[in-house]
C-alpha positions as CSV (number, residue, x, y, z in Angstrom):
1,X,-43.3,-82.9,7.9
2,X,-40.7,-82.9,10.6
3,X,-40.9,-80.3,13.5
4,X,-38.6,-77.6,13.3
5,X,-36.1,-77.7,16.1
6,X,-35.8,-74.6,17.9
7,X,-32.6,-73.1,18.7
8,X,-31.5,-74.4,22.2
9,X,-29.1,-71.8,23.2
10,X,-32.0,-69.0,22.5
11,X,-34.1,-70.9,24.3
12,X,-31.7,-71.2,27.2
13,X,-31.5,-67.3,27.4
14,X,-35.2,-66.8,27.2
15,X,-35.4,-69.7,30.3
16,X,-33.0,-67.5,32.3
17,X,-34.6,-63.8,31.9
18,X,-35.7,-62.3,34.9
19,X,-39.0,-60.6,35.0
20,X,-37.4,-56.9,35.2
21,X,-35.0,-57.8,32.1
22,X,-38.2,-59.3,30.4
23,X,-40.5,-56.5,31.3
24,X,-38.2,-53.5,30.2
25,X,-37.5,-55.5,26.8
26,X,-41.0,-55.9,25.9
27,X,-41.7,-51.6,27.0
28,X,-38.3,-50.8,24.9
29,X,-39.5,-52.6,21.9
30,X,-40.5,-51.2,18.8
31,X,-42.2,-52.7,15.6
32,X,-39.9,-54.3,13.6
33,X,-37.2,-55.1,16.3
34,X,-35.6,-58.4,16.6
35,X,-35.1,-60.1,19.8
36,X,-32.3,-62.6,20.9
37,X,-30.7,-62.5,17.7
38,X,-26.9,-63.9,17.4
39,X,-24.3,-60.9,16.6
40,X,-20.5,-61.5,16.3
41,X,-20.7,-64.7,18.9
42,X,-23.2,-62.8,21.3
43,X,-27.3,-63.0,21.3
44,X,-28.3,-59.4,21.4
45,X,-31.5,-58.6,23.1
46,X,-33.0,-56.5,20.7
47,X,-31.7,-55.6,17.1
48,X,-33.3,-52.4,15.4
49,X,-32.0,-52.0,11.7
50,X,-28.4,-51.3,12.4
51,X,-28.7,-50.4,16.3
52,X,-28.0,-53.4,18.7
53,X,-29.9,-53.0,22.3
54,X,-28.4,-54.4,24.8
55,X,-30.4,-54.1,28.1
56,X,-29.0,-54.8,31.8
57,X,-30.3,-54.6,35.2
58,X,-27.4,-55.7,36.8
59,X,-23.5,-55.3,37.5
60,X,-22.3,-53.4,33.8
61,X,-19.1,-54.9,34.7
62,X,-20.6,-58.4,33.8
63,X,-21.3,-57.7,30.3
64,X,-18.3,-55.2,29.4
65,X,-16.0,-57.7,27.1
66,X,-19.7,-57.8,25.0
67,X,-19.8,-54.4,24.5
68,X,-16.9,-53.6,23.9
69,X,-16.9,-56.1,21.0
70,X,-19.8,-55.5,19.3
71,X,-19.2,-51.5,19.6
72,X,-16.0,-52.4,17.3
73,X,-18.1,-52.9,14.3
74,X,-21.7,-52.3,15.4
75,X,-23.5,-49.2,17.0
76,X,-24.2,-50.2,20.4
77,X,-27.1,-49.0,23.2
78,X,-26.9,-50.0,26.4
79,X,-30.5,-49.7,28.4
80,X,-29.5,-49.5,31.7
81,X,-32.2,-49.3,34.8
82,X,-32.4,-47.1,37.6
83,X,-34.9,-47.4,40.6
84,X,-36.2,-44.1,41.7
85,X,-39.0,-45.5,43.6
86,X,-38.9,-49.1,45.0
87,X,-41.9,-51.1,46.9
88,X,-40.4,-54.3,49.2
89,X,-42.5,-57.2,48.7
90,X,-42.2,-59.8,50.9
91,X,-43.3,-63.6,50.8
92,X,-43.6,-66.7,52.9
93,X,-41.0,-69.5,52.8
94,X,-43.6,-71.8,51.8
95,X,-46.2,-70.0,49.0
96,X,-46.9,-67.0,47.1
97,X,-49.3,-64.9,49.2
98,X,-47.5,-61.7,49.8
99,X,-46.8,-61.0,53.8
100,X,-46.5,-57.4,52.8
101,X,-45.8,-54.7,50.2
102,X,-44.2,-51.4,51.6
103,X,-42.3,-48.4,50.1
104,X,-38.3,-48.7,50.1
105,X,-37.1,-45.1,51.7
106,X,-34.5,-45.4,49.2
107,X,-34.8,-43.3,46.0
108,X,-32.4,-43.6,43.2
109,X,-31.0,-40.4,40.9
110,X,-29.6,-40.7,37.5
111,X,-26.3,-39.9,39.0
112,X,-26.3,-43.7,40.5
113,X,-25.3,-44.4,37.0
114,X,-21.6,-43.6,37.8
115,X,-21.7,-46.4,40.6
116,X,-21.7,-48.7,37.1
117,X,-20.1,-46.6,34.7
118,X,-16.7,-47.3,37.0
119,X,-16.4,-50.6,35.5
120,X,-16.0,-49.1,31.7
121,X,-15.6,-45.2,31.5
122,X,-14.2,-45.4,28.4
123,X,-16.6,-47.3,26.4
124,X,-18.9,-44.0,26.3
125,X,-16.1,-42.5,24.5
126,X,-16.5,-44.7,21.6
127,X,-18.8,-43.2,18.7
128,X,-20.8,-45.8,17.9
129,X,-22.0,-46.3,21.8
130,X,-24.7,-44.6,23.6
131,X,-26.5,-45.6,26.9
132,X,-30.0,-45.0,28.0
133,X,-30.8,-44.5,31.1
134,X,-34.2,-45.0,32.2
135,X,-35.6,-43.9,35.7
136,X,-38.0,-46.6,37.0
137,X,-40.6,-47.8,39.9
138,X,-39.8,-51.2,40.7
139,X,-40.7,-53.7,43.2
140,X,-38.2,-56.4,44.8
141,X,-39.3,-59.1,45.9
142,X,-37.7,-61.0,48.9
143,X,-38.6,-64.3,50.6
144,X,-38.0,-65.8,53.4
145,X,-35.1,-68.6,53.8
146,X,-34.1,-69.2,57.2
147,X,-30.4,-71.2,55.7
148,X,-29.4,-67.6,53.9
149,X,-28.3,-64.8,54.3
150,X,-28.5,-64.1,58.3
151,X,-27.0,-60.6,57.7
152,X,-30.6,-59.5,55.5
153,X,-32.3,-61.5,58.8
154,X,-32.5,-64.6,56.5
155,X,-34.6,-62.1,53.1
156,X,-33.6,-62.9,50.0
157,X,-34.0,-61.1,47.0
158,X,-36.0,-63.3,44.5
159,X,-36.6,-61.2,41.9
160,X,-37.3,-57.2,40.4
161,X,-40.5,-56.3,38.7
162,X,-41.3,-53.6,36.4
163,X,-44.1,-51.2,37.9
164,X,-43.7,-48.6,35.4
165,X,-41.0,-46.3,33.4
166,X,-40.6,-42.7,34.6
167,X,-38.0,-40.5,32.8
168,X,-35.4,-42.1,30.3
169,X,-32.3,-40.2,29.4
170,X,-29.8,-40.8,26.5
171,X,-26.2,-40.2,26.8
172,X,-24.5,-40.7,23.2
173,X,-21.0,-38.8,24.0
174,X,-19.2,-38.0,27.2
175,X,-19.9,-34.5,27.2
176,X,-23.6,-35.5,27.8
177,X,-22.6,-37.1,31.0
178,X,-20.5,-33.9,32.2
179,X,-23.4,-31.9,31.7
180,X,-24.5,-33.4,34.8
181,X,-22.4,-31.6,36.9
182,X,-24.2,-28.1,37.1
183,X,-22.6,-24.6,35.6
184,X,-22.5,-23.7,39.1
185,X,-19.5,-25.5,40.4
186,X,-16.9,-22.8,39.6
187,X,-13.5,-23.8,38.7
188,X,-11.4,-25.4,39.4
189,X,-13.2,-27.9,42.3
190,X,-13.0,-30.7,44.0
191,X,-15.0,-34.1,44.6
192,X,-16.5,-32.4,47.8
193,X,-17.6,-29.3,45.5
194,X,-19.1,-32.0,43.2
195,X,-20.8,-33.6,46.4
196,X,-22.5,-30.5,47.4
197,X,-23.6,-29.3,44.0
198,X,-25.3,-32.4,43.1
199,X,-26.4,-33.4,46.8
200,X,-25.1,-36.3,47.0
201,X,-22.4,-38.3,48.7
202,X,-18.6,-37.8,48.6
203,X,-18.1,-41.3,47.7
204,X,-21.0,-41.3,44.4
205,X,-18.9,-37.4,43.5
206,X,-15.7,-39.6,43.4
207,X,-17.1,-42.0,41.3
208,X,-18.6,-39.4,39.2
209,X,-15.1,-37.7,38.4
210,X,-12.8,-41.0,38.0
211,X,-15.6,-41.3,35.2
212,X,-14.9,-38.2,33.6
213,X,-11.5,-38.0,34.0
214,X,-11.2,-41.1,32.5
215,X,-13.8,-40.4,29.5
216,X,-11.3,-37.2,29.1
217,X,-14.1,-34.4,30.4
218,X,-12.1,-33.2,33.4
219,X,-8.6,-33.0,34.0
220,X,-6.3,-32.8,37.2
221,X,-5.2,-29.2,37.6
222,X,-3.5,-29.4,41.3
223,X,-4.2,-30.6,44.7
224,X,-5.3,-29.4,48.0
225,X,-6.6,-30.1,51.6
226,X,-10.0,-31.0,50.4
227,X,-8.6,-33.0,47.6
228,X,-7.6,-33.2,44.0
229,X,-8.7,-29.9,42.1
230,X,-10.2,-30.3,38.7
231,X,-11.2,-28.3,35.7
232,X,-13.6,-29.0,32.4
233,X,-11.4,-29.9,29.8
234,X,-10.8,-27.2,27.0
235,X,-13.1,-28.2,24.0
């Protein structure tokens, strides 16, 4: 009987997965999912009946002509990764033997979502879309390569591993994502009001509201010296 040829552009895909893409695939599965399957000219990393899971650890951007095609005709999740705790491992040019593992003073919060949510603010709008955010420990691990990048002292990022899933949250309309920005913040405000209320910087509370303002959450109401002033839109 003749071998049965696999299919070479799923196995190209499974070739290229990194470890953290691999990792949170295999925790967000569920019995009876199908993985890499081929959907309207895209492989879709998990199908679950009639729910397409798309999962990315990287730039949204990247991927935002997928979504928005499947979403057209299919209901969409997009799994999207967050490191709220990070450990720096670091190896030799030569081997594997870590030189060592230390904690990254940098902690992610869910707002850091908006940082990727710039790229397509109105996909959330669409019904059949929802994303899932899920707050993670992670470790990154650089090596050493004395030809790259000079500016990072010649460390370069190899690869992300999974440690372990913390908190996810799941945003399936854009009011879920203004609900982020406490009942506190009277109206109307501004992007440093934002800043303050959520502790965080003035650049992440700009982000934040060109998100919602494009999603149709906030509007413009008037300007002044600390910036555009901005009210919840009427329901």
């Amino acid at each position: 009987m003749p071998k049965k040829q696999s299919n070479p552009r799923r196995r190209i895909a499974t070739l290229n997965e990194k470890p953290l893409h691999a990792a949170l695939k295999k925790w967000y599965r569920r019995p009876g999912d199908r993985a890499e399957k081929p959907v309207g000219g895209f492989f879709v990393d998990l199908v679950r009946g009639k729910l397409l899971i798309e999962i990315q650890t990287r730039s949204l951007g990247s991927i935002r002509r997928k979504l928005e095609a499947l979403s057209e005709t299919h209901r969409v999740r997009l799994v999207y990764p967050i490191a709220q705790e990070k450990w720096i491992v670091r190896l030799p040019e030569d081997g594997d033997e870590p030189l060592g593992r230390r904690r990254s003073p940098k902690r992610g919060s869910l707002d850091d979502v908006f940082e990727e949510l710039v790229s397509l603010p109105q996909l959330l709008a669409c019904p059949r879309f929802s994303l899932e955010v899920l707050m993670i420990q992670e470790e990154e691990v650089r090596r050493y390569d004395p030809g790259r990048a000079w500016r990072r002292r010649h460390w370069v990022t190899e690869e992300r591993r999974l440690v372990d899933v913390l908190e996810a949250h799941l945003f399936e309309a854009p009011s879920d994502l203004l609900a982020l920005l406490p009942d506190s913040v009277d109206e109307p405000f501004t992007t440093a009001d934002m800043s303050e209320a959520l502790s965080c910087t003035r650049h992440r509370a700009q982000q934040m509201a060109y998100c919602l303002r494009e999603m149709g959450e906030i509007v413009p109401v008037g300007r002044q010296r600390r910036g555009i002033l901005y009210e919840r839109a009427a329901a």
